[in-house]
VMD Tcl script that builds the backbone (N, CA, C; Angstrom):
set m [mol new atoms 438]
animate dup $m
set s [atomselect $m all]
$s set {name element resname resid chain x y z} {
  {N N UNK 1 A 3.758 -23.627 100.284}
  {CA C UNK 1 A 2.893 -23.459 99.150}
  {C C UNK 1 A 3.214 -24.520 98.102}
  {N N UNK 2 A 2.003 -24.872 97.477}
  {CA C UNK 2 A 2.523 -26.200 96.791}
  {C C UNK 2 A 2.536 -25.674 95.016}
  {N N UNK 3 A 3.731 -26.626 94.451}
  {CA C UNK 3 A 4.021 -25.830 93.437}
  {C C UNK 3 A 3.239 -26.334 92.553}
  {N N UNK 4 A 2.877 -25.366 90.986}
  {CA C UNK 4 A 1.740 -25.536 90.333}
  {C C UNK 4 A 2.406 -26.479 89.303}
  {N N UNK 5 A 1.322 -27.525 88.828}
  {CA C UNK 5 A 1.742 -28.699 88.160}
  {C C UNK 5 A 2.182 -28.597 86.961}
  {N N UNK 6 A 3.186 -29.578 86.683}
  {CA C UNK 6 A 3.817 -29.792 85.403}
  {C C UNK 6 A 3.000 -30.796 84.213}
  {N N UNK 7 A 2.781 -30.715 83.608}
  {CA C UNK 7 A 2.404 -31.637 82.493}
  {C C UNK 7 A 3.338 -32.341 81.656}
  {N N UNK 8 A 3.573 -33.548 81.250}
  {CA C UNK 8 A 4.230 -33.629 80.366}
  {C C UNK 8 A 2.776 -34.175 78.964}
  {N N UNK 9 A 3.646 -34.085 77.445}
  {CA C UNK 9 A 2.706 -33.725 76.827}
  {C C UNK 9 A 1.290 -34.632 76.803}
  {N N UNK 10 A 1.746 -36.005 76.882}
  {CA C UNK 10 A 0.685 -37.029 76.719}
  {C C UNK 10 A -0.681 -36.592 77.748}
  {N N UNK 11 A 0.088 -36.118 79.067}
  {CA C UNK 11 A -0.787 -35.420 80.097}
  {C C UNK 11 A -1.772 -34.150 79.893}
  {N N UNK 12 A -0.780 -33.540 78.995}
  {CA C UNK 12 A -1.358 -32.086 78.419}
  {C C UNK 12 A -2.463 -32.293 77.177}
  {N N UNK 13 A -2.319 -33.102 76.596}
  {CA C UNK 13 A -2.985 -33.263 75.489}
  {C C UNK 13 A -4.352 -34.173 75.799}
  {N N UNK 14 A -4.572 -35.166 77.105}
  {CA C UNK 14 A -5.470 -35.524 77.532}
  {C C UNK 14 A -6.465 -34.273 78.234}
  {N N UNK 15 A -5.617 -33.495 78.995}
  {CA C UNK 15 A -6.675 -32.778 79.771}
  {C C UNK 15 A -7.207 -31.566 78.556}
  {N N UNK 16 A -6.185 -31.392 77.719}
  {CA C UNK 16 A -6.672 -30.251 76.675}
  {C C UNK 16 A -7.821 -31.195 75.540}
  {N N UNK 17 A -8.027 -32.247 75.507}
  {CA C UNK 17 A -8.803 -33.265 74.344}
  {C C UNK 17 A -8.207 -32.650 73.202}
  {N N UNK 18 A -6.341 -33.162 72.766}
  {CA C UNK 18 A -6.063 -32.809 71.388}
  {C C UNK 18 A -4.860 -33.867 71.405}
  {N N UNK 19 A -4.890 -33.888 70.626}
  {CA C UNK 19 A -3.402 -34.926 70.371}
  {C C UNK 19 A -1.902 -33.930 70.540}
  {N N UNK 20 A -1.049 -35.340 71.086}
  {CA C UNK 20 A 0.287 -34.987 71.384}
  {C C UNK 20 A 0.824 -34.573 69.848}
  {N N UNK 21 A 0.053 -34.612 69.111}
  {CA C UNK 21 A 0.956 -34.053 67.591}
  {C C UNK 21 A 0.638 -33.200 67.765}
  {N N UNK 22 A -0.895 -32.371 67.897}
  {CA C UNK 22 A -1.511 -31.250 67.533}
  {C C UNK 22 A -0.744 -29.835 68.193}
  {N N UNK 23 A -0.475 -30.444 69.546}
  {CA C UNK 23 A 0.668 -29.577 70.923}
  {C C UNK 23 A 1.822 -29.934 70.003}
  {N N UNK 24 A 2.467 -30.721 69.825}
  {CA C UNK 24 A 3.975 -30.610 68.929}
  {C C UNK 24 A 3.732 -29.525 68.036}
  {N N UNK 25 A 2.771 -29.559 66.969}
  {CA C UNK 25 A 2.449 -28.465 65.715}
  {C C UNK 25 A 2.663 -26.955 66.566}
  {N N UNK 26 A 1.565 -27.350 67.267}
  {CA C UNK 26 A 1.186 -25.343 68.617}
  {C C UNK 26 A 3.341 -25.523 68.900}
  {N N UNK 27 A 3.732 -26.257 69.481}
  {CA C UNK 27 A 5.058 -26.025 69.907}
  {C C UNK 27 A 5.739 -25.495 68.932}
  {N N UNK 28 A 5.628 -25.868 67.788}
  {CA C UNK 28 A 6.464 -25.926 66.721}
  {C C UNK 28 A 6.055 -24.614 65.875}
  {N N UNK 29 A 5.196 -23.679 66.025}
  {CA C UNK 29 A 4.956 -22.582 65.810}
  {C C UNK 29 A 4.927 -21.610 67.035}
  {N N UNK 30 A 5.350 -21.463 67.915}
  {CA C UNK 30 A 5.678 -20.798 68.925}
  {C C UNK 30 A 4.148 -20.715 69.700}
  {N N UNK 31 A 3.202 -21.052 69.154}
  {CA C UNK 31 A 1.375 -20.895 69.935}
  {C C UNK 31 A 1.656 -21.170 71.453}
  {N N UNK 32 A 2.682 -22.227 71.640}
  {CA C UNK 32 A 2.834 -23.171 73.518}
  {C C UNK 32 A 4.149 -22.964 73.046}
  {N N UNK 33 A 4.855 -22.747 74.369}
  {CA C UNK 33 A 5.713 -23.655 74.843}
  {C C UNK 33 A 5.820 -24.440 76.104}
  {N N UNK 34 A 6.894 -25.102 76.261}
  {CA C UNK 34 A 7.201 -25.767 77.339}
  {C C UNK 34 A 7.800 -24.822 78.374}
  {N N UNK 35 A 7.371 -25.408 79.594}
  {CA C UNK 35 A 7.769 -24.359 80.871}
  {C C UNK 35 A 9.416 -24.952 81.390}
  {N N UNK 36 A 9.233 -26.293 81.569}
  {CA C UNK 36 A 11.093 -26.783 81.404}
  {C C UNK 36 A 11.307 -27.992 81.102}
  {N N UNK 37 A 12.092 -28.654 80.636}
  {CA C UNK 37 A 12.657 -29.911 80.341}
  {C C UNK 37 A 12.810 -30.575 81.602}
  {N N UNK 38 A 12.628 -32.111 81.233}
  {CA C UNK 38 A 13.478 -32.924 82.377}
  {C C UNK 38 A 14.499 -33.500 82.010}
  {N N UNK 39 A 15.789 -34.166 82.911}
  {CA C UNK 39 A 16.570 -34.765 82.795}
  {C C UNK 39 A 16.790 -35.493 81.940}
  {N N UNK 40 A 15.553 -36.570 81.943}
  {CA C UNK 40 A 15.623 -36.885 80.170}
  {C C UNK 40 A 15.607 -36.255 79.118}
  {N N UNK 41 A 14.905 -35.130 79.096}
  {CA C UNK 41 A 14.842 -33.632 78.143}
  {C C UNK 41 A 13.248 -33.996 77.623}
  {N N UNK 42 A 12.259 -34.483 78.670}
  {CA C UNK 42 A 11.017 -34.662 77.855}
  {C C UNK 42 A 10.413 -32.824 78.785}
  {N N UNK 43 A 9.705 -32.770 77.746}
  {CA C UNK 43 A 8.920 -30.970 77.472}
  {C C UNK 43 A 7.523 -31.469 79.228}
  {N N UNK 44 A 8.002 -30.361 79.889}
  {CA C UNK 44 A 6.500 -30.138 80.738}
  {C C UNK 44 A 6.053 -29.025 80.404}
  {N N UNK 45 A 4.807 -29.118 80.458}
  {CA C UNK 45 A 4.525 -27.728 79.992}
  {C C UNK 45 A 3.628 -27.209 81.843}
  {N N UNK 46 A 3.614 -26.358 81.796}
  {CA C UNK 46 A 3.017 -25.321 82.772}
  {C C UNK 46 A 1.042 -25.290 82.792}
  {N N UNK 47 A 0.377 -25.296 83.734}
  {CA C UNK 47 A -1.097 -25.153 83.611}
  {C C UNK 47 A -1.567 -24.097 82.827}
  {N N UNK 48 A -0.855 -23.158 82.540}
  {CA C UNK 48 A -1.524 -22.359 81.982}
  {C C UNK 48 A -1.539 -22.323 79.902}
  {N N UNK 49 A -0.184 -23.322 80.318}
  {CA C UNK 49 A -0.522 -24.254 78.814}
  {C C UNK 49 A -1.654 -24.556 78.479}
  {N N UNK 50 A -2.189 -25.419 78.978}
  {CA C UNK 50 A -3.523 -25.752 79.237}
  {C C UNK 50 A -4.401 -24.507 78.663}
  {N N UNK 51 A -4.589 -23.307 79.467}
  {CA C UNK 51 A -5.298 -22.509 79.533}
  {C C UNK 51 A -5.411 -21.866 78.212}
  {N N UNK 52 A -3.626 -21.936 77.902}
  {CA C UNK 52 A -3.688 -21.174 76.221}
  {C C UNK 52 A -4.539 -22.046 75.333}
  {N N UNK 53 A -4.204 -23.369 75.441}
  {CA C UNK 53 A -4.319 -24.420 74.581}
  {C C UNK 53 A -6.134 -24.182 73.949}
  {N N UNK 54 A -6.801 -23.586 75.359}
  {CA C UNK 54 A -8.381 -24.041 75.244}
  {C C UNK 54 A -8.513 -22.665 74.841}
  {N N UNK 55 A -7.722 -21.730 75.223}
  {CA C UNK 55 A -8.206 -20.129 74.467}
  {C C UNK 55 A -8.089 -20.515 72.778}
  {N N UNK 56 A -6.698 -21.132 72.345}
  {CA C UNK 56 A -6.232 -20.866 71.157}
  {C C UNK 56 A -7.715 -22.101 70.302}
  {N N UNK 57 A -7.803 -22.922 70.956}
  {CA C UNK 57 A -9.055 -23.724 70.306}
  {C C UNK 57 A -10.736 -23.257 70.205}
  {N N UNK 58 A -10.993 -22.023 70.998}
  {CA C UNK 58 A -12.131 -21.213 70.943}
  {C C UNK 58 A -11.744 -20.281 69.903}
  {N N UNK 59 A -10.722 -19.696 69.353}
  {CA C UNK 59 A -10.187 -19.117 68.572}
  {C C UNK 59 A -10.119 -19.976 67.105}
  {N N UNK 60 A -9.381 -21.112 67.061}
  {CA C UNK 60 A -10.111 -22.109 65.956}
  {C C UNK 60 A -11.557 -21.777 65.520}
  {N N UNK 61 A -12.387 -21.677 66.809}
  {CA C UNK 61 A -13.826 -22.112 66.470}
  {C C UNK 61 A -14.356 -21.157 65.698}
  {N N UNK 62 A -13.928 -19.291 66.206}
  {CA C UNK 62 A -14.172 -18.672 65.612}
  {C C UNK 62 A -13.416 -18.148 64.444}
  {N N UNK 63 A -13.068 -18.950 64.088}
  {CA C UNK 63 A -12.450 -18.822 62.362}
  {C C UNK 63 A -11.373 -18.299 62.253}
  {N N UNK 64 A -10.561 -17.923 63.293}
  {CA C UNK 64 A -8.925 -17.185 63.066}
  {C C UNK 64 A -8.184 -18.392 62.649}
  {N N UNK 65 A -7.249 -17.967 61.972}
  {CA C UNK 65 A -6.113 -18.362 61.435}
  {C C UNK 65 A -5.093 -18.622 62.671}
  {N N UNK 66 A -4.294 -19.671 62.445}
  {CA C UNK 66 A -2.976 -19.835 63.114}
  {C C UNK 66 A -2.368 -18.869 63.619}
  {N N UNK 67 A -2.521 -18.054 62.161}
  {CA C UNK 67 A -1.222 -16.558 62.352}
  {C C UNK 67 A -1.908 -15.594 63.535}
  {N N UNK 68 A -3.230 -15.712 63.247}
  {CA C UNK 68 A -4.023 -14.552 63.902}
  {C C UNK 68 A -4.075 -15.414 65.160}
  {N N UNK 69 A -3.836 -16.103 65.483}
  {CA C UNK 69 A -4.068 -16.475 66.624}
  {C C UNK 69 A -2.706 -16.084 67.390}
  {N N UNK 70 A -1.831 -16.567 66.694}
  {CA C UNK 70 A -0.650 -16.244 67.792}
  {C C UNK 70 A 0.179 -14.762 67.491}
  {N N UNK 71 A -0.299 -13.878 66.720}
  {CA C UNK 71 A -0.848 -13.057 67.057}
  {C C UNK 71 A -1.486 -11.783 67.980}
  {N N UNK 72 A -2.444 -12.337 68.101}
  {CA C UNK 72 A -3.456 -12.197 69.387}
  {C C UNK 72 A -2.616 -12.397 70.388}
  {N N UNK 73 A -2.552 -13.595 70.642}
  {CA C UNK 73 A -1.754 -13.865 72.452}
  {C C UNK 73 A -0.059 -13.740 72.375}
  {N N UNK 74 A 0.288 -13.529 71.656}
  {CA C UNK 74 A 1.587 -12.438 71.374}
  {C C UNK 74 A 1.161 -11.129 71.620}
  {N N UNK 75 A 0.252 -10.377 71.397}
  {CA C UNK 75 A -0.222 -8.766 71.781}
  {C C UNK 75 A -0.211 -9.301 73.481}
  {N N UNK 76 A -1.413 -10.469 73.728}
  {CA C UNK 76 A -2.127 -10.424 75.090}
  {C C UNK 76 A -0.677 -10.445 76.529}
  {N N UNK 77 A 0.301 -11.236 75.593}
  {CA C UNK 77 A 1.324 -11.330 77.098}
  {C C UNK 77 A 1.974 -10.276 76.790}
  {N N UNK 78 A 2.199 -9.035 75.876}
  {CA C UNK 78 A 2.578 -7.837 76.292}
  {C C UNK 78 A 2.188 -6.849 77.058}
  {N N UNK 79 A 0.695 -7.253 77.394}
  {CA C UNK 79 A -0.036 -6.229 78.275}
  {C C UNK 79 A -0.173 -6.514 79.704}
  {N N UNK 80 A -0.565 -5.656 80.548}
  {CA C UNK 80 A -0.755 -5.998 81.813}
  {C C UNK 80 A -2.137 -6.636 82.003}
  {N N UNK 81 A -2.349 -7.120 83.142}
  {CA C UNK 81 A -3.501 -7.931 83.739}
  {C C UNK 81 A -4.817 -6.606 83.589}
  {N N UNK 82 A -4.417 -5.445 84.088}
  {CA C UNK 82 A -5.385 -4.458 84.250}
  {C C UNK 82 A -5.942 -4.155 82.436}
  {N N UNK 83 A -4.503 -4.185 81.567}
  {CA C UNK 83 A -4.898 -3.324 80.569}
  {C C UNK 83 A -6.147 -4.722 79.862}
  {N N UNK 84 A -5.519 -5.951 79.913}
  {CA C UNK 84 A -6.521 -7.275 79.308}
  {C C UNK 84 A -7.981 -6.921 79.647}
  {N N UNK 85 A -8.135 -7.023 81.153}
  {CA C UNK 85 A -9.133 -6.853 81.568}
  {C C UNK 85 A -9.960 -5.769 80.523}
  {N N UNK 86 A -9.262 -4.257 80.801}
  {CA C UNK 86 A -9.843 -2.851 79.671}
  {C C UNK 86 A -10.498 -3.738 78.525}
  {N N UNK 87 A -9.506 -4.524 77.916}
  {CA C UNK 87 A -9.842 -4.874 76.623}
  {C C UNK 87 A -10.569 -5.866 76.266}
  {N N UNK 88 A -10.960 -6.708 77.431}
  {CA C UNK 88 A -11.708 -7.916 77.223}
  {C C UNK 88 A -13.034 -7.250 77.499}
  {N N UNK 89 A -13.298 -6.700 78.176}
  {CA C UNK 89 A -14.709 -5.539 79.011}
  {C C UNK 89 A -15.134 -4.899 77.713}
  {N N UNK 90 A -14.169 -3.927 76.967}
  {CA C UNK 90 A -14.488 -3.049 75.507}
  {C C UNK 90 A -15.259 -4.344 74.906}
  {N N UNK 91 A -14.248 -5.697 74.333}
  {CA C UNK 91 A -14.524 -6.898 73.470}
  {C C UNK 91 A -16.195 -7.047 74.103}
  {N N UNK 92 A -16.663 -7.123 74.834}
  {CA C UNK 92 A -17.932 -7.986 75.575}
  {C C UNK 92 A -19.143 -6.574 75.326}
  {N N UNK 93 A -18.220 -5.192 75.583}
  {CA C UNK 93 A -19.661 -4.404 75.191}
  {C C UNK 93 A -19.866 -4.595 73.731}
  {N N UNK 94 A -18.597 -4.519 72.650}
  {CA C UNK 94 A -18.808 -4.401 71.356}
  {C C UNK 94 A -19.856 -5.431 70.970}
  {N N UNK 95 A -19.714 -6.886 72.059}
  {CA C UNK 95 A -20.228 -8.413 71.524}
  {C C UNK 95 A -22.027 -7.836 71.263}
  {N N UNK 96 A -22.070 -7.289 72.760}
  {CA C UNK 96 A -23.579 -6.691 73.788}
  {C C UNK 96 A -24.141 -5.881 72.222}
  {N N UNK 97 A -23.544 -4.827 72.075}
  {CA C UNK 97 A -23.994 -4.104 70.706}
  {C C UNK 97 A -23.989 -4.886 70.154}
  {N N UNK 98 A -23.766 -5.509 69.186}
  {CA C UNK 98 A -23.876 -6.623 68.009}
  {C C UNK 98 A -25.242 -7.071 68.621}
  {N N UNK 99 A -25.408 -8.048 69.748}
  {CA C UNK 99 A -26.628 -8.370 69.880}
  {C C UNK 99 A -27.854 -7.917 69.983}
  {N N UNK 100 A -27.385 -6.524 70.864}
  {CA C UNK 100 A -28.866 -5.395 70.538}
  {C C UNK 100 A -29.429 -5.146 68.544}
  {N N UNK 101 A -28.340 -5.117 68.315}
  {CA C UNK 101 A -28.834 -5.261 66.907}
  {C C UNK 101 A -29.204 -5.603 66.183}
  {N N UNK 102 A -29.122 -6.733 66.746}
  {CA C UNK 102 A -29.888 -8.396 65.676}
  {C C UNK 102 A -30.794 -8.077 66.904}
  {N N UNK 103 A -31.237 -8.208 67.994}
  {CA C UNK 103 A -32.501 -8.178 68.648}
  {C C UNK 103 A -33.787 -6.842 67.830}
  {N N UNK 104 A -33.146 -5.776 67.401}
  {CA C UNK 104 A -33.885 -4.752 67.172}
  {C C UNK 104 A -34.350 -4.817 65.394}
  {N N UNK 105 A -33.423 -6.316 65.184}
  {CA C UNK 105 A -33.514 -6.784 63.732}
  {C C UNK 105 A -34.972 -7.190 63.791}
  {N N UNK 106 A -35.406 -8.226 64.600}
  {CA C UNK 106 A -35.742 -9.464 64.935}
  {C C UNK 106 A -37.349 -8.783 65.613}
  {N N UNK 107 A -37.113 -7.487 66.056}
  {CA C UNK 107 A -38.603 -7.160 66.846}
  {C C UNK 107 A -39.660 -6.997 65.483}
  {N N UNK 108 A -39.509 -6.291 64.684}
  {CA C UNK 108 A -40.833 -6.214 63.628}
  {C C UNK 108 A -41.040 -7.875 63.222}
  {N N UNK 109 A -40.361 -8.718 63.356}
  {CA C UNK 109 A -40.824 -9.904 62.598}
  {C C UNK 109 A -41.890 -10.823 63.893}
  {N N UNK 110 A -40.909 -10.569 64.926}
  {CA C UNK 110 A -41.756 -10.976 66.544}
  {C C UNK 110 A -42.889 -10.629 66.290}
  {N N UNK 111 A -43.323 -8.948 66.684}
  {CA C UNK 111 A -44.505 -8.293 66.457}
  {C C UNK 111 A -45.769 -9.060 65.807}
  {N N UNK 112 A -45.173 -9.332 64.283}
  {CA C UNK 112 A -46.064 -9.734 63.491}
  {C C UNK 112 A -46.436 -10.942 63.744}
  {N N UNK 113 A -45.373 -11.786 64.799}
  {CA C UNK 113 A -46.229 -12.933 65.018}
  {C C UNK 113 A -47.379 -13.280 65.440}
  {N N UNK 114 A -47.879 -14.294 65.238}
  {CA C UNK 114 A -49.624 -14.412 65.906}
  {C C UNK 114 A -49.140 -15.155 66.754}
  {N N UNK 115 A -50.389 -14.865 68.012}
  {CA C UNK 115 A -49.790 -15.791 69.687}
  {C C UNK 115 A -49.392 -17.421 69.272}
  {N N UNK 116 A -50.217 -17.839 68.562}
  {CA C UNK 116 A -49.622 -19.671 68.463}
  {C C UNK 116 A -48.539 -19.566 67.900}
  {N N UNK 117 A -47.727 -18.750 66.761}
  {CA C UNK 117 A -46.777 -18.718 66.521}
  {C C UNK 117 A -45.664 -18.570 67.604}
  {N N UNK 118 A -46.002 -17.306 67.917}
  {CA C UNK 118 A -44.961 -16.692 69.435}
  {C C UNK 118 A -44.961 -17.826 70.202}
  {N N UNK 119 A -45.833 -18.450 70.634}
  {CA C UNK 119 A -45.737 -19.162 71.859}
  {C C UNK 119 A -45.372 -20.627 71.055}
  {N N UNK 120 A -45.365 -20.777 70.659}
  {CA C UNK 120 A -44.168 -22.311 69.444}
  {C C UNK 120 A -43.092 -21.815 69.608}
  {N N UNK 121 A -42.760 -20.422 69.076}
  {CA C UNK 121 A -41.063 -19.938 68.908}
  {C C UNK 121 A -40.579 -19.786 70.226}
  {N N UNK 122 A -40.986 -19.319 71.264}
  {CA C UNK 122 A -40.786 -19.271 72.622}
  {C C UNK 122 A -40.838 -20.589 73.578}
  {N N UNK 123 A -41.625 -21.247 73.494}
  {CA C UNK 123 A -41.463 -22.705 74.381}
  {C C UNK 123 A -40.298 -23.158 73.147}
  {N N UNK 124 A -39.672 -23.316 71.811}
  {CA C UNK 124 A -38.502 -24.019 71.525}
  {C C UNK 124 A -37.126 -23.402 71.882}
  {N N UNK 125 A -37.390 -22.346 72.695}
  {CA C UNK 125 A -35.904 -21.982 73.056}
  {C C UNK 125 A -35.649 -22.161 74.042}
  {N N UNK 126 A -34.318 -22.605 74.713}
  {CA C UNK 126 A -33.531 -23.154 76.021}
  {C C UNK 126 A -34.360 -21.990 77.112}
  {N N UNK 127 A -34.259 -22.291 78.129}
  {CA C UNK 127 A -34.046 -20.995 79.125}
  {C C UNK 127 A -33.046 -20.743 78.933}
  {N N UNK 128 A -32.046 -20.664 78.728}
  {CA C UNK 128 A -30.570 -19.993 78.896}
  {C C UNK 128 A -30.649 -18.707 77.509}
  {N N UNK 129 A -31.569 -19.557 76.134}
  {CA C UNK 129 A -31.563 -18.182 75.402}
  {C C UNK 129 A -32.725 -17.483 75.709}
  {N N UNK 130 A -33.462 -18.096 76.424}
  {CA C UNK 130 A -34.845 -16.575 76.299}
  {C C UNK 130 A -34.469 -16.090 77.590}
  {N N UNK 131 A -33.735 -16.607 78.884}
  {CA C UNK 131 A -33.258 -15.756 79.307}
  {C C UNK 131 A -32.056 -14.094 79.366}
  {N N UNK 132 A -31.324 -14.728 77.950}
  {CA C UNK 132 A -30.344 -13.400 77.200}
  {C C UNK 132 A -31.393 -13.035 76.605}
  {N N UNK 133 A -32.094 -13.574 75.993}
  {CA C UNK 133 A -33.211 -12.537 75.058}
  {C C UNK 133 A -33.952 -11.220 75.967}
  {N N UNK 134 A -34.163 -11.891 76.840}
  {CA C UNK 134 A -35.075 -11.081 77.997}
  {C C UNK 134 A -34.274 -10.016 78.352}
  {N N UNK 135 A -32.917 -10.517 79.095}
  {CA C UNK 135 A -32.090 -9.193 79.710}
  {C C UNK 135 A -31.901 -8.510 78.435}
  {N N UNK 136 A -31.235 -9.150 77.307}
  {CA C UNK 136 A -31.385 -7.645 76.402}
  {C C UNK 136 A -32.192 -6.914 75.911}
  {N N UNK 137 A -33.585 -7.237 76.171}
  {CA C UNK 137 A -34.463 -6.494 76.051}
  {C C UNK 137 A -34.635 -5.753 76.817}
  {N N UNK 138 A -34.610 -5.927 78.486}
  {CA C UNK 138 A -34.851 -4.859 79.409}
  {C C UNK 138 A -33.713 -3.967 79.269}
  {N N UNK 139 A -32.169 -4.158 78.254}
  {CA C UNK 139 A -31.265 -3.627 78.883}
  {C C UNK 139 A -31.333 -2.213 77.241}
  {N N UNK 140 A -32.213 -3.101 77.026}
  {CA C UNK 140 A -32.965 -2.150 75.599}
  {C C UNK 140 A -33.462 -1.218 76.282}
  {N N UNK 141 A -34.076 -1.038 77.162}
  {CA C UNK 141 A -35.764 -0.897 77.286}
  {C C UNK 141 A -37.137 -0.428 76.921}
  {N N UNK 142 A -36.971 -2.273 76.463}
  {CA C UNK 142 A -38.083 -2.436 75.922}
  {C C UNK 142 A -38.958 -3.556 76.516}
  {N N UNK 143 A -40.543 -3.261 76.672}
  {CA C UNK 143 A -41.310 -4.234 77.487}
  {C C UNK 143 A -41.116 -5.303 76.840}
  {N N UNK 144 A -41.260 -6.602 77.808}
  {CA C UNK 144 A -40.861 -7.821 77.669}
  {C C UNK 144 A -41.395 -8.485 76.844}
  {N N UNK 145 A -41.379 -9.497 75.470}
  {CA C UNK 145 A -41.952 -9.824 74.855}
  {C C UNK 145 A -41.816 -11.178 75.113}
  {N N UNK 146 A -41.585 -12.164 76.633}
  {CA C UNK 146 A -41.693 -13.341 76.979}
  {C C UNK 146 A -43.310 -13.416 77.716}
}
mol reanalyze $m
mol bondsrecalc $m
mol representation Tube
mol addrep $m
């Protein structure tokens, strides 16, 4: 079995798109560490460095703090694989509600649209959103307003 790769940081910080300071800072607040030193004593870090690296930067995006971030994945490696899962599943229905809600915001103003309107607001959205629009509507159920 072949063993899973080491990074050292210049490596880590290319595949993560952040600078070797930015991983020194994450090191230097406990966010990463290194998985082991080499002989010279330069830091490899482990793939799943990586993995934190791009969680803890979606976490940036959504506005947590440093603290709250490490934090968070200080709770997450106390739990088991099964219990994450529980809690990431709860996280995704709570997300699902939130969106039914702004969808059920959003139907009286639809309604009132006139067809050239609707059909302007509808051909400018991706398929990817009038396709979520759609499933949460059926998962509403409510007839389709595509």
């Amino acid at each position: 079995m072949e063993a899973a790769p080491l990074y050292r940081i210049g490596e880590l910080a290319k595949l993560a798109k952040l600078s070797a300071r930015t991983i020194d800072y994450y090191t230097s607040l406990g966010l990463v560490e290194p998985a082991k030193r080499t002989d010279k004593n330069y830091r490899l870090y482990a793939h799943e460095t990586l993995l934190r690296l791009q969680r803890i930067e979606e976490m940036k995006k959504d506005k947590y703090t440093l603290d709250e971030i490490k934090a968070s994945l200080d709770a997450w490696s106390r739990i088991t694989p099964e219990e994450q899962l529980s809690l990431k599943l709860t996280e995704i229905q709570q997300h699902l509600s939130q969106l039914e809600r702004e969808v059920k915001e959003l139907e009286p103003v639809i309604k009132q649209l006139k067809p050239r309107q609707a059909h302007r607001l509808y051909t400018s959205l991706t398929p990817q959103t009038a396709a979520c629009i759609e499933a949460l509507m059926l998962l509403m159920n409510k007839s389709t307003l595509m």
